[in-house]
N, C-alpha and C positions, 0 to 999 in steps of 0.2 A: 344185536339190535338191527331190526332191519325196517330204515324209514323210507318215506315218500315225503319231500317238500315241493312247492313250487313257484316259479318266478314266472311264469305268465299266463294267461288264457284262464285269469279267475275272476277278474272286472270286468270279464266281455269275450267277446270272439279271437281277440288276435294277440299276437307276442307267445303262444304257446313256446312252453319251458319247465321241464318239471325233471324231477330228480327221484335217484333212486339207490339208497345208501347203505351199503351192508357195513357193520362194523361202527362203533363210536370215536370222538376227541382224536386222537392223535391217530388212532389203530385204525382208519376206517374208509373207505373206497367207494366208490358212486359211478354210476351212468347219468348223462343228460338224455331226454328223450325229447327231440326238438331244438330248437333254438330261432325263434320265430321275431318276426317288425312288431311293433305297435302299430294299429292305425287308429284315425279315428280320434276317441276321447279314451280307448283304451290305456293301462296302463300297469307296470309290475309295481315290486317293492320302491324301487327308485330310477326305477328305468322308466320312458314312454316314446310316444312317436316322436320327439321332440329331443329325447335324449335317451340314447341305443346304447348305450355303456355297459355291459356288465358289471352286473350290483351285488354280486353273491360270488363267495368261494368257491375257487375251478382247481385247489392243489390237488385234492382227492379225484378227483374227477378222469376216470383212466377212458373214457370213449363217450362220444355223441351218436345215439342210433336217429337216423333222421328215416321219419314215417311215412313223408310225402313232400314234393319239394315246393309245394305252392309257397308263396316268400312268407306269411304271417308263421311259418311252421321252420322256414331256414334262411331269414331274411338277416339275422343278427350272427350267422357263422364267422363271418371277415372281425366282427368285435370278437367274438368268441378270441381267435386265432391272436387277435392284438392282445389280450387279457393274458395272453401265455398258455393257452390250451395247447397240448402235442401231443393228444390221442387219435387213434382211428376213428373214420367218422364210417359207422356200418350202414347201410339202406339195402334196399331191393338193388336187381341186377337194372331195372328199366330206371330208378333214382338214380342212380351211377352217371349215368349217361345224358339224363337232364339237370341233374343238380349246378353243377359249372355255370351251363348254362344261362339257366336263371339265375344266379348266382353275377355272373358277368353285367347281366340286365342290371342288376341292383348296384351294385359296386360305381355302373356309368350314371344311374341315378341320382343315388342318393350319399356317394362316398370321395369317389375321384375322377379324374379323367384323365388322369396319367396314364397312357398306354401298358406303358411298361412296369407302374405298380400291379394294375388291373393281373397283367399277365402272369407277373408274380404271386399275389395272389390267389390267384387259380391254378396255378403250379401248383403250389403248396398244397393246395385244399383236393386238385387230382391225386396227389400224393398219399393222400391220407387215406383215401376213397377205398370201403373193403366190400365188394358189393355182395351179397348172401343171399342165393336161391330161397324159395320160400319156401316155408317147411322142414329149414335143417336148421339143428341148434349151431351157435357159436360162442365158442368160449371167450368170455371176455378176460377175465381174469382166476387167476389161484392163488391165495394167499393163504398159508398157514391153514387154519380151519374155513378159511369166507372163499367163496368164490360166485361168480356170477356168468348167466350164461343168458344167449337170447334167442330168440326164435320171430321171424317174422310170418304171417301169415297177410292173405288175401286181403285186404279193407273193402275194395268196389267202389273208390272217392275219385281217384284219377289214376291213370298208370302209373304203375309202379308205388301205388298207395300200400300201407301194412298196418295191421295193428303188430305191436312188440308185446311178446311171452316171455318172462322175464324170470330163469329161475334160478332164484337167492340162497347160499347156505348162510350161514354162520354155526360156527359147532352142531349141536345137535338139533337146532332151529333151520328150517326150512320152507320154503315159501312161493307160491307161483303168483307173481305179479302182472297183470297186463294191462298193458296202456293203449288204449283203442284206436288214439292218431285221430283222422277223422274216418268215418264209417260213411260209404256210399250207399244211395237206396235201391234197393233191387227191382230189377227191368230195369235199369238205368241203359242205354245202347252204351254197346263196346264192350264193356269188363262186365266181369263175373260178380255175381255176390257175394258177400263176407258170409261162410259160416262163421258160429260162436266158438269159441274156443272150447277145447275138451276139459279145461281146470281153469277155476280163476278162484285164489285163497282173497285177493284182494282186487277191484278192477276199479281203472280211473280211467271213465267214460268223458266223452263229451254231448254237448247236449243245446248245442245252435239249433235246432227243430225241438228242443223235448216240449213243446207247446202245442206242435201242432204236424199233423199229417200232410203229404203233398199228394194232389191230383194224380192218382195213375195213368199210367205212360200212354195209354190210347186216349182218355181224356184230356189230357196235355196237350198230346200231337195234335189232335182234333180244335182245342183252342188255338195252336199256333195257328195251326193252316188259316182257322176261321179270324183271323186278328190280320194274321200277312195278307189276307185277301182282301178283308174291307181296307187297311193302311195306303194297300198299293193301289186301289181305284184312284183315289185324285192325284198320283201320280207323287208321292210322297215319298220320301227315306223313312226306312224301319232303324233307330239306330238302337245297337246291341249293345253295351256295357260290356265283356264279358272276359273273364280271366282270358292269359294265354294258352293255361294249361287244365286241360279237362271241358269247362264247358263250352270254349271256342269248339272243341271237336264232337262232342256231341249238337253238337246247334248244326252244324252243317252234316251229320251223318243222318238224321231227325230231315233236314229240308230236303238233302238229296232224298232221300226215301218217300217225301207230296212232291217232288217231281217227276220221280219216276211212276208215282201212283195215279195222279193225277192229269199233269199232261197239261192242254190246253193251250191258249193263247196268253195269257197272264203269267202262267207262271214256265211258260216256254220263254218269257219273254224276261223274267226276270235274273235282276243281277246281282249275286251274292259277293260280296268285297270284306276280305280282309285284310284290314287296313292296323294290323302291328307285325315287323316284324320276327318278335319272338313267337308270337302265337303262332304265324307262319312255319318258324323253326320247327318248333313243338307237333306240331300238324304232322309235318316230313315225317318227326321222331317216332310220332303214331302211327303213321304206317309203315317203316322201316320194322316195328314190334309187331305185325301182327298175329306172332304167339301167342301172344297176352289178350288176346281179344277174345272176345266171348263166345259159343260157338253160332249163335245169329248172324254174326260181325263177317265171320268166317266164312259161313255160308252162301253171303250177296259175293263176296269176294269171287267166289268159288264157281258162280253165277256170269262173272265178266263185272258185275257193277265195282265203281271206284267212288264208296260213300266218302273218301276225305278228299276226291279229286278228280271232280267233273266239270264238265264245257262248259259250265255259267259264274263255276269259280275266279275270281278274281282277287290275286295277291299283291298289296303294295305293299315295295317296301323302302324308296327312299324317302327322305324327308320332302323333298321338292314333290314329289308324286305324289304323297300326301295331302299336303297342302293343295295342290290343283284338283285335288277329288274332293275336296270339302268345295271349295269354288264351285268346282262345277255342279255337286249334287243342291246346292244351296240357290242354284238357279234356276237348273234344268227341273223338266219333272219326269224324268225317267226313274219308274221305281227300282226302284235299288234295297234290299237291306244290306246295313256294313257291320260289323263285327271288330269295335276295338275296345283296347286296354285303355284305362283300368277297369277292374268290374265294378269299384265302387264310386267310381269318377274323382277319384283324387290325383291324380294327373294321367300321364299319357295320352295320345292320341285321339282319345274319346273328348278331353278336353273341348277340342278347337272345333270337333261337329257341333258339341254341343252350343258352344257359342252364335255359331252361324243357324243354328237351326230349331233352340227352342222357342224362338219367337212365331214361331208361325205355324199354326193349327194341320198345314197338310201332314207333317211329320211326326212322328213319331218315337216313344224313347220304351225298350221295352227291356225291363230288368227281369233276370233269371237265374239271378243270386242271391245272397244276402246282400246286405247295406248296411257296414255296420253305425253304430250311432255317432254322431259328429261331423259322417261325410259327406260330400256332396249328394251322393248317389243317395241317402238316408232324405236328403232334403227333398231335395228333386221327389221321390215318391209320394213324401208326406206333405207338401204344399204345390206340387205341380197340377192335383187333380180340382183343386181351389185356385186355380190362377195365381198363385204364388208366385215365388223369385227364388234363386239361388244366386249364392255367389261363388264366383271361378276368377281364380288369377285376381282375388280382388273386388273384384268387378260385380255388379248387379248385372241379373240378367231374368228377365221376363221369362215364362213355362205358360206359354198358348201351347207348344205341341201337346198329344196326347200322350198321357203316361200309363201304363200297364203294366203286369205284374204277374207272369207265370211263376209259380212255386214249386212246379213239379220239376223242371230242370235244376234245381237244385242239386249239385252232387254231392247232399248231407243225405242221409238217413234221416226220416221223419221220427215224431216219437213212436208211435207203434212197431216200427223197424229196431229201434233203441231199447223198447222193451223188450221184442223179439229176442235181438242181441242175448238179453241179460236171462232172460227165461229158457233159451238154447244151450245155457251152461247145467250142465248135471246136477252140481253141489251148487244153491247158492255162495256166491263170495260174501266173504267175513265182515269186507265191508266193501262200501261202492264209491267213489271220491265223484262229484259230478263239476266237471271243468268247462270249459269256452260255449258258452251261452250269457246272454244278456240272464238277469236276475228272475225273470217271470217262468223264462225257461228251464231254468234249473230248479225253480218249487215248484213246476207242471211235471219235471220226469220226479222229479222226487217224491212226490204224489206216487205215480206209477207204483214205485218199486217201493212203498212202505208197507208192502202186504209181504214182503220177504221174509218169512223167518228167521231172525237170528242173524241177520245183516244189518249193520249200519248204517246209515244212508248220510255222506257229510257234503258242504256247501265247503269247502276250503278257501281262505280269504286271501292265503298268500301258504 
């Protein structure tokens, strides 16, 4: 018997956690793929943002293959590890090296502040760390007749992103399972595109976009430029929402490229600030990697241009420096865009702009992610273009700024990208599980792919 269950990313976008179990009752051995936060209104079987506990049985559970380290996908590892998990935790060679990291982020968050557990901690969890080129299988386990093996390949979501190939014995039963992680959209800047896998007997997709297509990448660029241009005439802040890892670095790979195109007094003159920092770290991290870059990426490089680290960049990162940049930009009218965490405004750095400066028409809020439902960021879109209010830390606060909404910076695969995926496999799969998407998303790809032959198409609830 070879199952699939899962404990998160089926009521929504975030908490991804799913399982993959060769063998039954007593005899029987599993992978986790993921182990991701709630946010939001998301929620598992008895887990949510509110309460992180592992809800489900981890004896069987011989290794965690983690897909990509953004926190909704490895944000509940530290519970995992409390719960008694003592497996390898497998990723890409470039997740190895930011997993800790973010990892550490969260721990100071959302867990302790004890230095010295923190550091503990993250011992443990370096310890575990088995990082696996891509493209080469790795054996998980052999037991008697079961055994299991994984493979990671390319995604195009963030560095060091993969989908997992997953292949199952049991006796005479055999099986190629893969779990897609999140799939990035092609021309995305930086990384590569996810080709489809060469076999998939069984695939559990995701499908945050399966509703809808994003703006391609000259369209997009073309709206930034033309958005950062009118924002910065009255001398206003563009402020950015935006993860630390993946689309902080394209947003500024993206600007350096209309500065170097464009030129000018405006935008010679403007001043790009990021102000978290992890995203800072992570930036370093990204060009420390650039093997993993695409070969456009490589190219400017190759040129003399520094897309992650140019004269108009601006990095804070203490708290005090912080804070005197919100001051100041809340005064002055020197156009600035800033780029902070979190992406969906449920805390960090992004918090305290937003405070100072959605009351006032010059500025600006422009999202380039999702939002998932519940969050600030989710608010802010949907009542800010109506003179709405959001609440932060509590608090009522007025949305005069203007709010916007580029889609194409998304570092999801749209649904046409999602079909692509599924129609780039040879043999349709047996059956298709459709995971982390709001409910409209997953009956718009599931539409898609009912023309499949002979495949399943399931909504899995838990």
């Amino acid at each position: 018997m070879i199952s699939i269950s899962h404990h998160g990313a089926t009521s929504g976008v975030t908490g991804s956690c799913h399982e993959l179990t060769v063998g039954h009752a007593a005899e029987k051995s599993g992978i986790l793929i993921d182990c991701g936060l709630f946010q939001g209104q998301d929620e598992g079987r008895g887990a949510s943002a509110s309460d992180l506990s592992i809800d489900f049985p981890i004896d069987h559970i011989r290794a965690l293959v983690v897909t990509h380290v953004h926190i909704d996908h490895v944000g509940r590892i530290p519970y995992l590890l409390a719960a008694g998990f003592d497996g390898p935790i497998i990723c890409s060679e470039p997740s190895a090296i930011m997993l800790p990291e973010i990892l550490e982020d969260a721990l100071k968050i959302g867990f302790t502040r004890d230095r010295q557990l923190i550091e503990r901690v993250l011992g443990l969890i370096r310890s575990r760390l088995v990082p696996v080129p891509y493209g080469q299988w790795h054996s998980v386990f052999v037991q008697g007749d079961r055994s299991l093996s994984v493979r990671l390949q390319r995604a195009g979501h963030i560095l060091g992103s993969a989908y997992v190939e997953c292949d199952a014995r049991e006796g005479e039963v055999e099986e190629r399972v893969v779990f897609s992680g999140d799939l990035g959209a092609p021309h995305a800047p930086l990384l590569p595109a996810p080709s489809s896998p060469e076999r998939a007997d069984r695939l559990v997709i995701e499908s945050t976009y399966g509703d809808k297509d994003h703006e391609d990448r000259e369209t997009r660029r073309y709206r930034l430029k033309a958005l950062l241009e009118h924002a910065l005439e009255d001398g206003g802040t563009v402020l950015v929402p935006a993860f630390s890892i993946g689309r902080t670095q394209e947003l500024l790979y993206e600007i350096e490229g209309l500065i170097h195109e464009f030129g000018g007094e405006l935008w010679n003159n403007l001043e790009i600030v990021v102000d978290s920092p992890l995203a800072a770290e992570f930036t370093r991290i990204y060009r420390d990697l650039k093997p993993y870059w695409d070969a456009e990426a490589t190219e400017l490089v190759s040129q003399g241009r520094h897309p992650l680290s140019f004269e108009q960049l601006t990095v804070i990162n203490s708290h005090e420096d912080h804070l005197n940049a919100v001051d100041y930009l809340a005064r002055s009218h020197r156009p600035c865009v800033v780029l902070a965490g979190s992406g969906m405004c449920a805390g960090g750095r992004v918090v305290n702009y937003l405070k100072a400066m959605l009351g006032e028409k010059r500025n600006d809020v422009l999202f380039v992610g999702y939002q998932a439902a519940g969050t600030p960021g989710r608010d802010i879109l949907t009542y800010g273009p109506r003179g709405g209010w959001v609440e932060l830390d509590g608090e009522r606060y007025d949305i005069r700024a203007r709010v916007h909404q580029v889609g194409g910076y998304s570092a999801h695969a749209g649904q046409s990208n999602l079909v692509a995926f599924v129609s780039g496999i040879p043999l349709p799969p047996r059956d298709i599980r459709i995971v982390h998407g709001d409910p409209g998303a997953k009956l718009a790809l599931k539409r898609c792919f009912q023309s499949l032959s002979g495949t399943d198409i399931i909504i899995p609830s838990e």
